[in-house]
C-alpha positions as CSV (number, residue, x, y, z in Angstrom):
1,X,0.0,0.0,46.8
2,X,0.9,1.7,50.0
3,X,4.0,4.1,49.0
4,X,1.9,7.5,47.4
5,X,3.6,9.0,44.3
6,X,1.4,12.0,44.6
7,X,1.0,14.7,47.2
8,X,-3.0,14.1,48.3
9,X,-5.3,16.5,47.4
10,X,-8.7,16.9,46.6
11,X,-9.3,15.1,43.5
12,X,-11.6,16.7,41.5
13,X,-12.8,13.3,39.1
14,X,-14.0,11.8,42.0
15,X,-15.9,15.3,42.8
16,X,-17.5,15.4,39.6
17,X,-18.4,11.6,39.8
18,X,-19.9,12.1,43.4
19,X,-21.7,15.3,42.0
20,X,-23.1,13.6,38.8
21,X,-24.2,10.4,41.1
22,X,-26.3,12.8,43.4
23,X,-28.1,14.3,40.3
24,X,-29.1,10.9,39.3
25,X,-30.0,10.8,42.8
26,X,-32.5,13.4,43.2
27,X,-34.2,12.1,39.7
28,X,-34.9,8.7,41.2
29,X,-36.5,10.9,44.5
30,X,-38.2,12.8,42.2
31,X,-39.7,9.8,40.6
32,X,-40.7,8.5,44.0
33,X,-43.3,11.5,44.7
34,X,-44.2,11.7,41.2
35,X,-46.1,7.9,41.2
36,X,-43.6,6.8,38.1
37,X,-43.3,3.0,38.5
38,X,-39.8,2.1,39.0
39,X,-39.3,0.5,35.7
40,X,-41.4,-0.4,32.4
41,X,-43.1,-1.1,30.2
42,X,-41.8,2.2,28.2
43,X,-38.3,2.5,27.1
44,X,-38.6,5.8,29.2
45,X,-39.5,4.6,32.3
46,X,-37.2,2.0,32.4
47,X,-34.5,4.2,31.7
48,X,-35.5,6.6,34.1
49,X,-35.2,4.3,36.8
50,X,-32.2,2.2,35.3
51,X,-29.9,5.4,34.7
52,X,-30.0,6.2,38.7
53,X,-28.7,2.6,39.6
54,X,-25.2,3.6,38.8
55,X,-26.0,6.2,42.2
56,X,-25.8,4.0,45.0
57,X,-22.3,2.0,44.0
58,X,-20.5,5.1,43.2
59,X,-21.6,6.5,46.5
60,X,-20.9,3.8,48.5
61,X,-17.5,3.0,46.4
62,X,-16.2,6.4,46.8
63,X,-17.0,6.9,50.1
64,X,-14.6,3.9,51.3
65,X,-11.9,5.8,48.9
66,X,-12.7,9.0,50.4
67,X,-12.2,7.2,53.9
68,X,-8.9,5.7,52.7
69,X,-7.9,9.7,51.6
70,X,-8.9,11.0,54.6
71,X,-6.8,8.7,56.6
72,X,-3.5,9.1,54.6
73,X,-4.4,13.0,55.5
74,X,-4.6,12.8,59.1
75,X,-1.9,10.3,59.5
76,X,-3.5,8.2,62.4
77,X,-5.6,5.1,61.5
78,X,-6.8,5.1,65.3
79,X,-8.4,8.7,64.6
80,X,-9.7,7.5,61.3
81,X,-11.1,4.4,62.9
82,X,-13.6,6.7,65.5
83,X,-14.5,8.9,62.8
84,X,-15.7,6.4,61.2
85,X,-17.8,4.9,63.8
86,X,-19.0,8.2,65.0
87,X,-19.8,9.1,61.4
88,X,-21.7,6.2,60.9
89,X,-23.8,6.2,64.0
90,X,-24.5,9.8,63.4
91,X,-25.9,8.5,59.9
92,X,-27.9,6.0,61.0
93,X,-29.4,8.4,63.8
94,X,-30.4,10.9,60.7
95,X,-31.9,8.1,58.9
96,X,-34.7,7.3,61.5
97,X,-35.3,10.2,62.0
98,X,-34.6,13.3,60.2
99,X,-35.0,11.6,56.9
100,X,-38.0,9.9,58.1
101,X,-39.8,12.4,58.8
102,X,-38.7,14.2,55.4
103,X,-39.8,11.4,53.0
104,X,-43.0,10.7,54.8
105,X,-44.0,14.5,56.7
106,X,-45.9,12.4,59.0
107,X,-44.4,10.7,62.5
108,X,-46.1,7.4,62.2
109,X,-42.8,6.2,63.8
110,X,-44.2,3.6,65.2
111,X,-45.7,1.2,62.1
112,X,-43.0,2.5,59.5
113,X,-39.0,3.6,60.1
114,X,-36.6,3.5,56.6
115,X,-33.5,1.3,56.9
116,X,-32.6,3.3,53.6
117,X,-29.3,4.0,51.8
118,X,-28.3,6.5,54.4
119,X,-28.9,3.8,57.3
120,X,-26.8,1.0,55.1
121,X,-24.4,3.5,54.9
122,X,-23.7,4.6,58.3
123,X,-24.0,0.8,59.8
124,X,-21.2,0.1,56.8
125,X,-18.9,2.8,58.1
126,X,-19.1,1.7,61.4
127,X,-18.1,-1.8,60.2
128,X,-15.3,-0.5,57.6
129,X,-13.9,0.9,60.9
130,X,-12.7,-2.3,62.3
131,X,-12.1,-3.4,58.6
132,X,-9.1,-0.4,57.8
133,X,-7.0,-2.6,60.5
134,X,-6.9,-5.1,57.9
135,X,-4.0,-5.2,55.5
136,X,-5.1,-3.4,52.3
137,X,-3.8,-6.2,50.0
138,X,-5.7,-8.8,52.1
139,X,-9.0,-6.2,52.7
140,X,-9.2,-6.0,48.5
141,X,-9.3,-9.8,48.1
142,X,-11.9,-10.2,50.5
143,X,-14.0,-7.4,49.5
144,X,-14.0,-8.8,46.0
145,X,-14.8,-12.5,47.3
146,X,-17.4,-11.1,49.1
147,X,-18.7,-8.8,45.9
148,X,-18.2,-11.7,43.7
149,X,-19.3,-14.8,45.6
150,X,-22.5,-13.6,47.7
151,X,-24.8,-14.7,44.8
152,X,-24.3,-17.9,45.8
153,X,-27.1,-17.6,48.3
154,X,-29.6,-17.3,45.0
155,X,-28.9,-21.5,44.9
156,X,-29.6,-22.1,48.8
157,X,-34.0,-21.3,47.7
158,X,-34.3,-18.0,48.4
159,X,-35.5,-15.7,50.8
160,X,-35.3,-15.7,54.7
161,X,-36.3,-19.3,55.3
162,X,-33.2,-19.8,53.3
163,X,-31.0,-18.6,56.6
164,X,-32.2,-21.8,58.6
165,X,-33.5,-21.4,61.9
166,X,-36.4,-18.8,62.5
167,X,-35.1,-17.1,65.5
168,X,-32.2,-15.6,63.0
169,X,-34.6,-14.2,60.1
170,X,-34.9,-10.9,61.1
171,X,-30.4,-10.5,61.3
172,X,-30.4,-12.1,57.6
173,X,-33.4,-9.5,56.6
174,X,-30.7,-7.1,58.0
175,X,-27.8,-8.5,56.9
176,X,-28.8,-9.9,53.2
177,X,-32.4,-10.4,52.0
178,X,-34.4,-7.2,53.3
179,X,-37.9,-7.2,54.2
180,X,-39.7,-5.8,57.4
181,X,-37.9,-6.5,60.9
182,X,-40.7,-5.0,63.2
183,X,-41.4,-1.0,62.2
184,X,-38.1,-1.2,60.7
185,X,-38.7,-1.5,56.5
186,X,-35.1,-2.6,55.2
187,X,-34.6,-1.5,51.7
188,X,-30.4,-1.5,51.8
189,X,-29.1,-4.6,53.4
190,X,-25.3,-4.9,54.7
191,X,-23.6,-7.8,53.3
192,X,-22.6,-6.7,49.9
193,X,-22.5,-2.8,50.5
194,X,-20.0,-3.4,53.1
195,X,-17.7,-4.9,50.4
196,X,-18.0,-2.4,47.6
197,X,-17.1,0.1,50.5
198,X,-14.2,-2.2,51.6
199,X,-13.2,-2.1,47.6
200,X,-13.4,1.1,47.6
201,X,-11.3,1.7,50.5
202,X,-8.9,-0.8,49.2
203,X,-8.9,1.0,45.8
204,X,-7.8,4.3,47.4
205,X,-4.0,3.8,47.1
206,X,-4.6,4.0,43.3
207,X,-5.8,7.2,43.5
208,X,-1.9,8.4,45.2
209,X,-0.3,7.1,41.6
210,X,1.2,8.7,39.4
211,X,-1.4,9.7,36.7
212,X,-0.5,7.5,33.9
213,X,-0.2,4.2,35.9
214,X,-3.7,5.0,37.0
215,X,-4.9,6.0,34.5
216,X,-3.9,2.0,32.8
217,X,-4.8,0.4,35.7
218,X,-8.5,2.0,35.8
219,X,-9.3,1.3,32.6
220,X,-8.7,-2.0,32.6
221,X,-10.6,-2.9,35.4
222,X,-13.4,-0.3,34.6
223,X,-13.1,-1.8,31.4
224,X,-12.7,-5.7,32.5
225,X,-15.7,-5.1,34.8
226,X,-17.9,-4.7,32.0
227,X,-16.5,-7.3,29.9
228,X,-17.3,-9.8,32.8
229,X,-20.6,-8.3,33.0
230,X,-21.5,-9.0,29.4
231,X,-20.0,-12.4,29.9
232,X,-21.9,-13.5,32.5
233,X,-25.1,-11.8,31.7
234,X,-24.9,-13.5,28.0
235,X,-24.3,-17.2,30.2
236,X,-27.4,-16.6,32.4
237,X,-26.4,-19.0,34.8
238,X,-24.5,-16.5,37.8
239,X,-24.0,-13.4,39.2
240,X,-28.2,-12.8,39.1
241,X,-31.3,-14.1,40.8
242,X,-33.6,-12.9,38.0
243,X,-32.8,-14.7,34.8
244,X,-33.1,-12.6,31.4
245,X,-33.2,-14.7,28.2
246,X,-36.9,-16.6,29.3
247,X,-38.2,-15.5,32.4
248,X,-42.0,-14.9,33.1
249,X,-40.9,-11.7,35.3
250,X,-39.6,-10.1,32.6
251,X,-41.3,-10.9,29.4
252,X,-43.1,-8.3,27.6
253,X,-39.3,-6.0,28.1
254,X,-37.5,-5.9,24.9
255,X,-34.7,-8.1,25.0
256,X,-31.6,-5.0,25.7
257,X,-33.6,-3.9,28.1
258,X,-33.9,-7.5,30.0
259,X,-30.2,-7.6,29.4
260,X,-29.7,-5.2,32.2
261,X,-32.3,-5.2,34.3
262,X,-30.0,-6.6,37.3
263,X,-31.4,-6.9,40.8
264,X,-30.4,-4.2,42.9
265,X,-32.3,-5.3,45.9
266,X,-29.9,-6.9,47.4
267,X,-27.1,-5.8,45.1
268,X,-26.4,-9.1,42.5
269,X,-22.6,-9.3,41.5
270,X,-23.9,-8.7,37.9
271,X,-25.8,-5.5,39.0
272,X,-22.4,-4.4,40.5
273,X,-20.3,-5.0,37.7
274,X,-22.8,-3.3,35.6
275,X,-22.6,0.2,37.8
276,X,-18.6,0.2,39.3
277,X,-17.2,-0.6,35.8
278,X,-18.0,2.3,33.9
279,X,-17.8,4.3,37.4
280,X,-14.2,2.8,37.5
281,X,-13.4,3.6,34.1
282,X,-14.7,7.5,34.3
283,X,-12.6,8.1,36.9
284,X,-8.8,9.0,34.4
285,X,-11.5,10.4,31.6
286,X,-13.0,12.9,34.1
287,X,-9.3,14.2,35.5
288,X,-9.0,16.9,33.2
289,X,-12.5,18.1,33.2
290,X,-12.8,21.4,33.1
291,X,-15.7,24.2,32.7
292,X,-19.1,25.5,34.2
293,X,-20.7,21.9,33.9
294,X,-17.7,20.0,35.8
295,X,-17.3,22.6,38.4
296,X,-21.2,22.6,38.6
297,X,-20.6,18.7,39.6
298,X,-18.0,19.2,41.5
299,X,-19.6,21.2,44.0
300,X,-22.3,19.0,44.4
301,X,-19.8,16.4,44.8
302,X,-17.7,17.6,47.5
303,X,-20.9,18.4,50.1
304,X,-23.2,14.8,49.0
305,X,-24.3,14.4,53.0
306,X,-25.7,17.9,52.9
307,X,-26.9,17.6,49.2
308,X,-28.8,14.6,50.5
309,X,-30.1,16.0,53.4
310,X,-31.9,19.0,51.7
311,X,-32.8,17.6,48.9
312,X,-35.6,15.1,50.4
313,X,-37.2,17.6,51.6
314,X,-37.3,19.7,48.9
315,X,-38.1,17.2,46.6
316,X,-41.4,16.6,49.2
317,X,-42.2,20.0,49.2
318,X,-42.2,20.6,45.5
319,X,-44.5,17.6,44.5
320,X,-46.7,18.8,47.3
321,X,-46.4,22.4,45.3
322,X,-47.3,20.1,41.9
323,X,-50.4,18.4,43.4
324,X,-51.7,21.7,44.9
325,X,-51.3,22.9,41.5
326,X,-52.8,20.2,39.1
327,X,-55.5,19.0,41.6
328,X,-56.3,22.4,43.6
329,X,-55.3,20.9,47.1
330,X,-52.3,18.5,48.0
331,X,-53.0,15.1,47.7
332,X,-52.8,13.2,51.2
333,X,-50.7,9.9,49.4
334,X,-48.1,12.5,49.9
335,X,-48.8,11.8,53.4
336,X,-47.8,8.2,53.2
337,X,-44.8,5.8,54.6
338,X,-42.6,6.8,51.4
339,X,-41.1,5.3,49.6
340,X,-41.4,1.4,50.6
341,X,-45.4,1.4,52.3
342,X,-47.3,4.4,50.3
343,X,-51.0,3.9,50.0
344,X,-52.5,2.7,46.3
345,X,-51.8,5.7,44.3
346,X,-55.0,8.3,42.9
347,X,-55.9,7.6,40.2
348,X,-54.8,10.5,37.8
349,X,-51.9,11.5,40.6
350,X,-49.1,9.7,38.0
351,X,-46.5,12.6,36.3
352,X,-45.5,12.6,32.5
353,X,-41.8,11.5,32.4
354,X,-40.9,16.0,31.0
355,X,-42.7,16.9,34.3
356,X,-40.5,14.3,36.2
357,X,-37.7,15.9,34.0
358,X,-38.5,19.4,34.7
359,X,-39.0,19.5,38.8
360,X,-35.5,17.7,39.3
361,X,-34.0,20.2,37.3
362,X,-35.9,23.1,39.8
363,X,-34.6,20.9,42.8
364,X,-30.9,20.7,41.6
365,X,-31.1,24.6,40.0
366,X,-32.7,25.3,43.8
367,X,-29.8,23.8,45.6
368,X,-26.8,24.6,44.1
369,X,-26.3,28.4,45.7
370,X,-26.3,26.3,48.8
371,X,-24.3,23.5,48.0
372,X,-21.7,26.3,46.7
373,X,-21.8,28.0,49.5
374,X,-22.0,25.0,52.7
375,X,-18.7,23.9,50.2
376,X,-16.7,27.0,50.9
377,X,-17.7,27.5,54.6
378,X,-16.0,23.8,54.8
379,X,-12.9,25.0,52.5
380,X,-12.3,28.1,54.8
381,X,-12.9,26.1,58.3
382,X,-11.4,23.4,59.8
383,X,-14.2,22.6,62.2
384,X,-15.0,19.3,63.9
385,X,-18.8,19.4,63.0
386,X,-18.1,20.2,59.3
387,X,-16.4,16.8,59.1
388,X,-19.7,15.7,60.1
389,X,-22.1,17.1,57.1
C-alpha cells in the first residue's frame, strides 16, 4: 500500500463525492432555519433529514484521504504534519467565531459558542497530525478498532456519569458523549470522527492504484460495509445505542424506516457503516463521470471550506428574506443560538418540505458562480493562504 502505480492528480470521483456531500449539506442547513423537525413522523421528513447523514462521513473520510494526497504531493511528512495543525486550529478559530456569528446573527458569545462539525474537524486535524507518523498499515487497524469497537461504551450505562469521576465529565462531553461544557454546546464529539479521518487517511494509498485493483478492492469493502450493516442492524444487539425492532423511542416509525434510523450523535459503528459503505463503493462508479451535472459537483467539491463558509450565511439570510415575506417582518427566532439552543418555535413559522426544497436550490444555484470561480483563482495560484480556504 505505499508504492503508487499512478501519477497523483486531482481525482475527480472524490470531487464529485465532496460536491454532492456539501449539497446534502446545505439541505440539512436549510432545514435548520426552516423549523423542519429533524426526523418524522412523515416519510418526507425523515428522509429529508436521513439523506444528509451520508454528509458528515464522506467529509470527514475524504478529508484524511485528501491529507494523505496532499502529502504524497509535497513530499515532506514534517510539512504535512504543520499544515495540518495550523489547518486545524485555523478551523476551530472560524468555528467560534465566524460561524457563530453566521448561524445565530447575534454575539451572545458568552451563554452559547457551537463545537460544530467545523470545530470537530479542525481539533481532528490537529490530532491526525501526530497520527500520519504512524505506520499506515498499523494507523488503518487502529482506526477501524477504534470505528468498530467504541460502541462498547453503550454497555458501561450511558452518558457522562458513565466516564467515572466528576472532575473528568466535561473531557468525555468533549471527547465522546456531547452535551454543554460551559458556553461551549458540543454537537460533534472527537473520539470516533478522529478514526474515520484516520481511515480515510489510511485509505489514501488506494486511491495511487491502478484503476482496476481499485476499483475491486472498493467495492468490496463499500459493498462488505453494508452487508455488515444489514447484519448487525437485523441482530439488534451491537453497533447502536437505540434499538429498532421494539423500542418505545421509535414506535410509531414504520419499520424500514426504524431500520436506519442510526444514532449519529455520537456517530454508532452501525450509523458509520450505513454512510462510508455506499460512499466507499461510489468512489470507482463515479471515475468516469462526465457532463454538466458532474462538473457542477465537482466544483463544489474541490472548494468545500469556502462552500461552507458562504453558505451559512446565505442560508440565514434567505429564511430571514422567507419570513419577511410570509409574515411581513423577520421573525426574531431567527435571532436565536442556532442550531442546538433556538427558542420554542412560532407557531405557524414551520416550512412545507417543496419550500425547503426550493430555497436550497436558490442557495446552491446562488453559489456556484463563486464556487467556480474561488476554484480557478486556486488552480491558477500557488498561494500559501489558498491552502487555507
Amino acid at each position: 500500500m505505499t508504492s503508487p502505480a499512478a501519477p497523483i492528480r486531482r481525482i475527480q470521483s472524490l470531487d464529485i463525492i465532496r460536491g454532492v456531500v456539501m449539497v446534502l449539506m446545505a439541505l440539512d442547513h436549510v432545514r435548520v432555519f426552516s423549523g423542519v423537525p429533524a426526523g418524522g413522523p412523515s416519510p418526507g421528513v425523515f428522509f429529508t433529514r436521513w439523506v444528509t447523514h451520508f454528509v458528515a462521513p464522506a467529509f470527514v473520510f475524504l478529508a484524511g484521504t485528501g491529507a494523505y494526497l496532499y502529502g504524497r504531493r509535497i513530499d515532506s511528512k514534517p510539512a504535512l504534519a504543520r499544515f495540518l495543525a495550523v489547518r486545524g486550529a485555523w478551523l476551530v478559530l472560524l468555528e467560534l467565531t465566524l460561524l457563530r456569528f453566521a448561524w445565530t446573527f447575534n454575539f451572545d458569545y458568552a451563554h452559547y459558542v457551537l463545537a460544530g462539525v467545523i470545530w470537530m474537524f479542525g481539533w481532528c486535524m490537529i490530532l491526525l497530525a501526530g497520527l500520519i507518523w504512524v505506520p499506515t498499515r498499523a494507523l488503518a487497524a487502529l482506526s477501524l478498532l477504534v470505528i468498530a469497537g467504541h460502541n462498547v461504551m453503550d454497555f458501561t450505562g450511558g452518558g457522562p456519569a458513565a466516564a467515572g469521576a466528576s472532575s473528568l465529565t466535561w473531557l468525555w462531553r468533549l471527547l465522546y458523549y456531547g452535551g454543554q461544557v460551559g458556553p461551549l454546546a458540543v454537537l460533534y464529539v472527537i473520539i470516533p470522527w478522529l478514526a474515520v479521518m484516520a481511515a480515510g487517511y489510511a485509505f489514501g494509498p488506494v486511491m495511487e492504484w491502478d484503476a482496476e485493483r481499485r476499483r475491486r478492492f472498493c467495492y468490496r469493502v463499500g459493498g462488505g460495509a453494508i452487508l455488515l450493516f444489514v447484519g448487525l442492524r437485523f441482530a439488534d444487539v451491537y453497533g447502536d445505542p437505540r434499538p429498532w425492532a421494539d423500542s418505545p423511542a421509535w414506535h410509531g416509525l414504520p419499520a424500514a424506516t426504524r431500520f436506519i434510523a442510526t444514532t449519529k450523535y455520537p456517530a454508532s459503528f452501525l450509523f458509520l457503516l450505513m454512510t462510508l459503505g455506499p460512499m466507499i463503493l461510489a468512489i470507482p462508479m463515479l471515475e468516469r463521470a462526465s457532463g454538466r451535472l458532474a462538473k457542477i459537483f465537482a466544483t463544489y467539491g474541490r472548494v468545500p471550506l469556502f462552500f461552507y463558509l458562504l453558505h451559512i450565511p446565505l442560508i440565514h439570510l434567505l429564511a430571514m428574506a422567507v419570513s419577511y415575506v410570509r409574515e411581513g417582518a423577520v421573525d426574531p427566532w431567527l435571532f436565536g443560538n442556532h442550531p442546538m439552543d433556538p427558542p420554542p418555535l412560532p407557531d405557524g413559522y414551520r416550512w412545507s418540505l417543496p419550500l425547503l426544497y426550493a430555497i436550497t436550490g436558490l442557495a446552491v444555484v446562488l453559489l456556484y458562480p463563486l464556487c467556480s470561480g474561488f476554484a480557478r483563482l486556486k488552480n491558477e495560484r500557488r498561494d500559501v493562504w489558498l491552502t487555507y480556504l
